[in-house]
C-alpha positions as CSV (number, residue, x, y, z in Angstrom):
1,X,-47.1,9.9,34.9
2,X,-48.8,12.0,32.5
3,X,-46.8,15.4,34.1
4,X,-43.5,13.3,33.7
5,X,-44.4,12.4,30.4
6,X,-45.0,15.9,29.5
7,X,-42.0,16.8,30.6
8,X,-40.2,14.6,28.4
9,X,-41.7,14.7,25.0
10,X,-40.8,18.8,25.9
11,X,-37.1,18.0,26.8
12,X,-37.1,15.5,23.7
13,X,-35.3,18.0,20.9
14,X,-33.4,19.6,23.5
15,X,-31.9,16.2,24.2
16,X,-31.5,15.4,20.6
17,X,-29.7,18.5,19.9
18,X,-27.2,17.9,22.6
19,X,-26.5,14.6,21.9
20,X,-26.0,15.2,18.0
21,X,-23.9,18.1,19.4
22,X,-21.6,15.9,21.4
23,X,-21.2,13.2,18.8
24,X,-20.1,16.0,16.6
25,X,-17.9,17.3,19.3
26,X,-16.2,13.4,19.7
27,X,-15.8,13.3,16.0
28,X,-14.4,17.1,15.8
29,X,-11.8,15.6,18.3
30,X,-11.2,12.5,16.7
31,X,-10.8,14.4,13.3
32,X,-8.3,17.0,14.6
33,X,-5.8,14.9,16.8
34,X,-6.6,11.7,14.3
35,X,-7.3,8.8,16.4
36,X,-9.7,6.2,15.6
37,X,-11.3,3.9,18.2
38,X,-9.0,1.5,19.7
39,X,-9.3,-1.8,18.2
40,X,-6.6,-4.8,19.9
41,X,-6.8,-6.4,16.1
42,X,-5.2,-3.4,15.3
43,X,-1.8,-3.9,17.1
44,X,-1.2,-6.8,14.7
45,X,-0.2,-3.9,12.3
46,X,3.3,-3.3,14.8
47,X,4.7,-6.3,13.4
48,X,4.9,-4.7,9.7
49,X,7.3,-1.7,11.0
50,X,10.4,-1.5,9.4
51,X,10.3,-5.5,7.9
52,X,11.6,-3.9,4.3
53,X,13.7,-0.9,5.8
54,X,16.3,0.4,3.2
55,X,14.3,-1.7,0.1
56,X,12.5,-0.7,-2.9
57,X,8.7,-1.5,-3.8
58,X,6.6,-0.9,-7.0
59,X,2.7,-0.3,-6.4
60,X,0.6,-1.5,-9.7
61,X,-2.4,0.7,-9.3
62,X,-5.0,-0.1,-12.4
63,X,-5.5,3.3,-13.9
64,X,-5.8,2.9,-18.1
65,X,-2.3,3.4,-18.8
66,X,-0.9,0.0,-16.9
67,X,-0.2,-3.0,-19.6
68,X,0.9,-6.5,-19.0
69,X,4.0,-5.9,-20.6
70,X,5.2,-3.5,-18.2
71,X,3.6,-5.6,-14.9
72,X,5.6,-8.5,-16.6
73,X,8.8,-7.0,-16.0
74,X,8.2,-6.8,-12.3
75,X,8.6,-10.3,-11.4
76,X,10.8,-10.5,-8.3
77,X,10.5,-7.7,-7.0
78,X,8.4,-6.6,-4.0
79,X,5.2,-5.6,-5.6
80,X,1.9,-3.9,-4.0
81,X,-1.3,-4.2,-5.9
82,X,-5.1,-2.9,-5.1
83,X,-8.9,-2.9,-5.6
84,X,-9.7,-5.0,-9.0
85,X,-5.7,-5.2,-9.4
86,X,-6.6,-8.8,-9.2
87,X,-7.7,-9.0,-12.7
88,X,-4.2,-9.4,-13.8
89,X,-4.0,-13.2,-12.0
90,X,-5.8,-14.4,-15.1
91,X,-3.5,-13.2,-17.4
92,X,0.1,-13.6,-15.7
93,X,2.1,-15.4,-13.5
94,X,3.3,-12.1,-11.6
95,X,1.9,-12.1,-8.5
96,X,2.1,-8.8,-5.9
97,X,3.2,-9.4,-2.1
98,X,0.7,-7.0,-1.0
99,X,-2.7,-6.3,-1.4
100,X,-4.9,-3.1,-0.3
101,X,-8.2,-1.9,-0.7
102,X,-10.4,0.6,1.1
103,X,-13.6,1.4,-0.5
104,X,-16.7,-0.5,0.5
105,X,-18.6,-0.6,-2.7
106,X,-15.4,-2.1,-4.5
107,X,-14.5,-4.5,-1.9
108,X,-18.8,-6.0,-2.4
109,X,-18.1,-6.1,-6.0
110,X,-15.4,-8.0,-6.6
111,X,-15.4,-10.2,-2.9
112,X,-16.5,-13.2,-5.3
113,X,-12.7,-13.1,-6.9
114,X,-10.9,-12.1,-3.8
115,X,-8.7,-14.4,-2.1
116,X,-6.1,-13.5,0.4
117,X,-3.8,-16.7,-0.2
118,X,-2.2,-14.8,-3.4
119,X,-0.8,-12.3,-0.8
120,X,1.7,-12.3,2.1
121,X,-0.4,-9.8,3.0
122,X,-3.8,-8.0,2.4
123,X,-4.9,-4.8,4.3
124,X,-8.5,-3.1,4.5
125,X,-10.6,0.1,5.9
126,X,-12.1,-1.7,8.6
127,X,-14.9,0.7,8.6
128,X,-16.2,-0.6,5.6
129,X,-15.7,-3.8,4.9
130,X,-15.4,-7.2,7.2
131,X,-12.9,-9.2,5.3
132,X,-11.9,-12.8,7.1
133,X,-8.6,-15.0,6.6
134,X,-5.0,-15.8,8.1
135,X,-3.1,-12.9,6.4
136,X,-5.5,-10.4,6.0
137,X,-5.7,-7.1,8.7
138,X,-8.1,-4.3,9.4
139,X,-6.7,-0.9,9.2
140,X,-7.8,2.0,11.6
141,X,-8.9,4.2,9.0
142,X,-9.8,7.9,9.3
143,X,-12.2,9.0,6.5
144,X,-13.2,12.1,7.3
145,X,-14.8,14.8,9.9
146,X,-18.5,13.9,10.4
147,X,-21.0,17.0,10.9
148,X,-23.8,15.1,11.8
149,X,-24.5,12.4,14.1
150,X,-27.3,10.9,12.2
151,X,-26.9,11.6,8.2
152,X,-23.0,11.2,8.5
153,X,-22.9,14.1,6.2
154,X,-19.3,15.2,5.7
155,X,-17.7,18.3,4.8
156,X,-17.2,19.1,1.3
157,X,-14.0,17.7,0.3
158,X,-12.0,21.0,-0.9
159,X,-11.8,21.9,3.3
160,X,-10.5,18.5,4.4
161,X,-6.6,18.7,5.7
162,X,-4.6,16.4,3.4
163,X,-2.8,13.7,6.4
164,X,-0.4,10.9,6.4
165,X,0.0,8.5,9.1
166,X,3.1,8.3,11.1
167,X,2.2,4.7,12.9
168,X,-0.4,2.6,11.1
169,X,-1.2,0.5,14.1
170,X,-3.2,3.7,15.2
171,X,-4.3,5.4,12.4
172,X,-4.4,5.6,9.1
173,X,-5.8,8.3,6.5
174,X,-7.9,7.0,4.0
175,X,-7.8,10.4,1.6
176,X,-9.2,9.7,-2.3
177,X,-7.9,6.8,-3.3
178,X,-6.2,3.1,-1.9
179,X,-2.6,4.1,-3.3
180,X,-2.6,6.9,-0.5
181,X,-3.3,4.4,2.1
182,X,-0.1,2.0,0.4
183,X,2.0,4.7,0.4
184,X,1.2,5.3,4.4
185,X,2.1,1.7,5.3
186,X,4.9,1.8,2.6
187,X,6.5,4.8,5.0
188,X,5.5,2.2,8.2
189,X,7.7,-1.0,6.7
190,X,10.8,1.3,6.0
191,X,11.1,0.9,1.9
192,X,13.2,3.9,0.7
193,X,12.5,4.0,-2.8
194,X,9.0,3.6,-4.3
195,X,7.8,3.0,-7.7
196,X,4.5,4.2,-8.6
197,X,2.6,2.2,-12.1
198,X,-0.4,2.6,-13.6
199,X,-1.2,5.9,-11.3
200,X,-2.7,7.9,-13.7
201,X,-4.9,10.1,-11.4
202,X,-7.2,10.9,-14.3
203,X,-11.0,10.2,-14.2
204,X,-12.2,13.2,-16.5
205,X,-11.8,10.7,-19.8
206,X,-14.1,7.5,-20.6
207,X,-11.8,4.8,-19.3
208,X,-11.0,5.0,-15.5
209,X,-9.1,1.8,-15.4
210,X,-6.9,-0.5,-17.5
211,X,-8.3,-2.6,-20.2
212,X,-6.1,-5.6,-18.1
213,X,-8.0,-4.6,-15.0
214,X,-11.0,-3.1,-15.4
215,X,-15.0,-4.6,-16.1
216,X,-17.3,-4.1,-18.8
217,X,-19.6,-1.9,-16.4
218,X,-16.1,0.5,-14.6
219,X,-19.0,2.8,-14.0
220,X,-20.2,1.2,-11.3
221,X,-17.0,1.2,-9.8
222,X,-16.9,5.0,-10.1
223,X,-20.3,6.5,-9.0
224,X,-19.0,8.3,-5.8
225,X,-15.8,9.6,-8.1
226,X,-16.9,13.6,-7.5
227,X,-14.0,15.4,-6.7
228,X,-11.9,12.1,-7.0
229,X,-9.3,13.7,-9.7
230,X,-8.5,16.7,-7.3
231,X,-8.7,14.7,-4.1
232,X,-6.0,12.2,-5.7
233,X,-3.6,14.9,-6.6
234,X,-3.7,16.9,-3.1
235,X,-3.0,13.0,-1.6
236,X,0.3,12.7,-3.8
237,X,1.2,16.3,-2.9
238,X,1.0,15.6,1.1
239,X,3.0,12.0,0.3
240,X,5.4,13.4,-1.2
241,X,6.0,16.0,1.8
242,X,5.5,13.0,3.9
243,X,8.4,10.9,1.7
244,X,11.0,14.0,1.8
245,X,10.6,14.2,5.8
246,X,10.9,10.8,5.6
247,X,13.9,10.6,3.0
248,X,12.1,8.5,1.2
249,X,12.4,8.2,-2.5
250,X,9.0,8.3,-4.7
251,X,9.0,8.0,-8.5
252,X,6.3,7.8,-11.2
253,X,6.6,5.3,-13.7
254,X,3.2,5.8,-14.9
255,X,3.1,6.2,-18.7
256,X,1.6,9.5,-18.7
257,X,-1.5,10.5,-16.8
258,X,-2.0,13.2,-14.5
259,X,0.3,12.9,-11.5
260,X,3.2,15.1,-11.6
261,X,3.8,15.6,-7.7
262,X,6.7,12.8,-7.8
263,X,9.7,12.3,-10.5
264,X,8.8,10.5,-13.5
265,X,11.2,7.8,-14.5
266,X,11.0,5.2,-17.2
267,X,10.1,1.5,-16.5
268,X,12.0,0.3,-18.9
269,X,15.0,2.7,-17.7
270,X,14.5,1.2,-14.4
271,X,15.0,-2.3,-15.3
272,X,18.1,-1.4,-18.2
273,X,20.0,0.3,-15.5
C-alpha cells in the first residue's frame, strides 16, 4: 500500500494537469462550434419560431434616457422589456409581452419584485439563475470560452468573437448586455422590424439607468460593468449584420446615447406616421 500510495501522490499534478487540460479542451470546443449542454427543457424554446413572423416589436431597455411618456405611447403593441424594466409597473398601465434577463447578480436583486404572470413570456440564462413558473424558460446560454477548469477565468473580453444565434432552442449568446440576447430570439419569432428604446449603451456618466427604472444604490447593479460600454456596441454591430442577413429591419429610437450601429428614428415619428 505504501508503494501504491507513493505512486499516486507522484501521479497527483500530472493527473490534475490533464484533467484541467481536457476540461479546457471541452470548453475550447464548445466555445468554437457553440453548443451548450443539451438540456430537454430547452426544446420548449421550438415553439417560439416564427409565432410573430412579418411583425414589428419595440424592446424598452432602462438606460437614463427612457421616460414614461414615451413607454406610454407603446400600449398595444408587442413590447419586450428586461432586468429592473419592471420598475415601470408601478407607474403605468403599459405592460410588455416579454420579459428577459440574464445576469445573475440582477436577477438576486430584484427576484423579490419579479413575477412572471405580467408576461406571456419570460426568458433567462439558465446558467445563472433558477427561475420557476408556468411561462417562464431557461435559455441555453453561451457566456464565454473558459481557460481554466477551476478559477473559470475567462479571456479578456476585447478577444471574444461577437455571435448571434441562429436557433435559440440550442444556443444562445449571452454577449454584454440582455438586449443582445432579445434581439437573438427576436430574429428566432420572425418580427421584421424592431424598435430599440431606452438603449443608450452609455455607462461612462453617473446615471446607468432611467430615473423610472433604476434604484437608489444602480451601483450595485453595475460592479462587473468593465468593458461593458465597448462590449455593448461590438453586440449591436454583429446584430445588425445578423438583422441584414436576416432582412430584418432594426431601428434606434433611443433619445440619444451611444448606439449608432442601427438607424435612428423618432418615437414620436413612429407613432405620427
Amino acid at each position: 500500500m505504501g508503494i501504491l500510495q507513493s505512486i499516486k501522490d507522484k501521479s497527483r499534478p500530472y493527473r490534475k494537469a490533464f484533467n484541467t487540460l481536457r476540461y479546457q479542451g471541452v470548453d475550447i470546443l464548445r466555445y468554437i462550434y457553440g453548443t451548450v449542454p443539451a438540456n430537454p427543457e430547452f426544446k420548449q424554446l421550438k415553439k417560439f419560431r416564427n409565432i410573430h413572423k412579418g411583425q414589428r416589436c419595440f424592446i424598452v431597455a432602462t438606460g437614463p434616457s427612457l421616460t414614461i411618456e414615451d413607454v406610454n405611447k407603446l400600449k398595444g403593441e408587442i413590447c419586450w422589456t428586461c432586468n429592473s424594466g419592471i420598475k415601470l409597473f408601478d407607474k403605468t398601465d403599459w405592460r410588455p409581452d416579454y420579459y428577459a434577463i440574464a445576469d445573475g447578480t440582477v436577477f438576486r436583486r430584484i427576484e423579490p419584485e419579479l413575477d412572471a404572470g405580467e408576461f406571456k413570456a419570460a426568458f433567462y440564462n439558465h446558467k445563472d439563475i433558477e427561475w420557476e413558473g408556468n411561462n417562464v424558460y431557461p435559455l441555453p446560454v453561451w457566456v464565454s470560452l473558459v481557460m481554466d477548469a477551476e478559477t473559470r477565468r475567462v479571456i479578456p473580453r476585447p478577444w471574444r468573437k461577437k455571435r448571434m444565434s441562429s436557433d435559440i432552442s440550442k444556443k444562445v449568446f449571452m454577449g454584454g448586455n440582455v438586449t443582445n440576447v432579445i434581439l437573438q430570439i427576436c430574429f428566432y419569432m420572425g418580427f421584421k422590424e424592431i424598435y430599440l428604446l431606452g438603449c443608450d449603451c452609455n455607462y461612462k456618466g453617473a446615471a446607468t439607468h432611467s430615473a423610472v427604472t433604476g434604484y437608489k444604490d444602480d451601483d450595485k447593479l453595475a460592479e462587473s460593468a468593465d468593458y461593458i460600454g465597448w462590449s455593448m456596441i461590438k453586440d449591436h454591430e454583429c446584430a445588425k449584420k445578423r438583422a441584414d442577413k436576416l432582412g430584418v429591419k432594426i431601428y434606434n429610437a433611443t433619445r440619444g446615447g451611444m448606439l449608432e450601429a442601427y438607424p435612428r428614428v423618432n418615437i414620436d415619428d413612429i407613432f405620427n406616421d
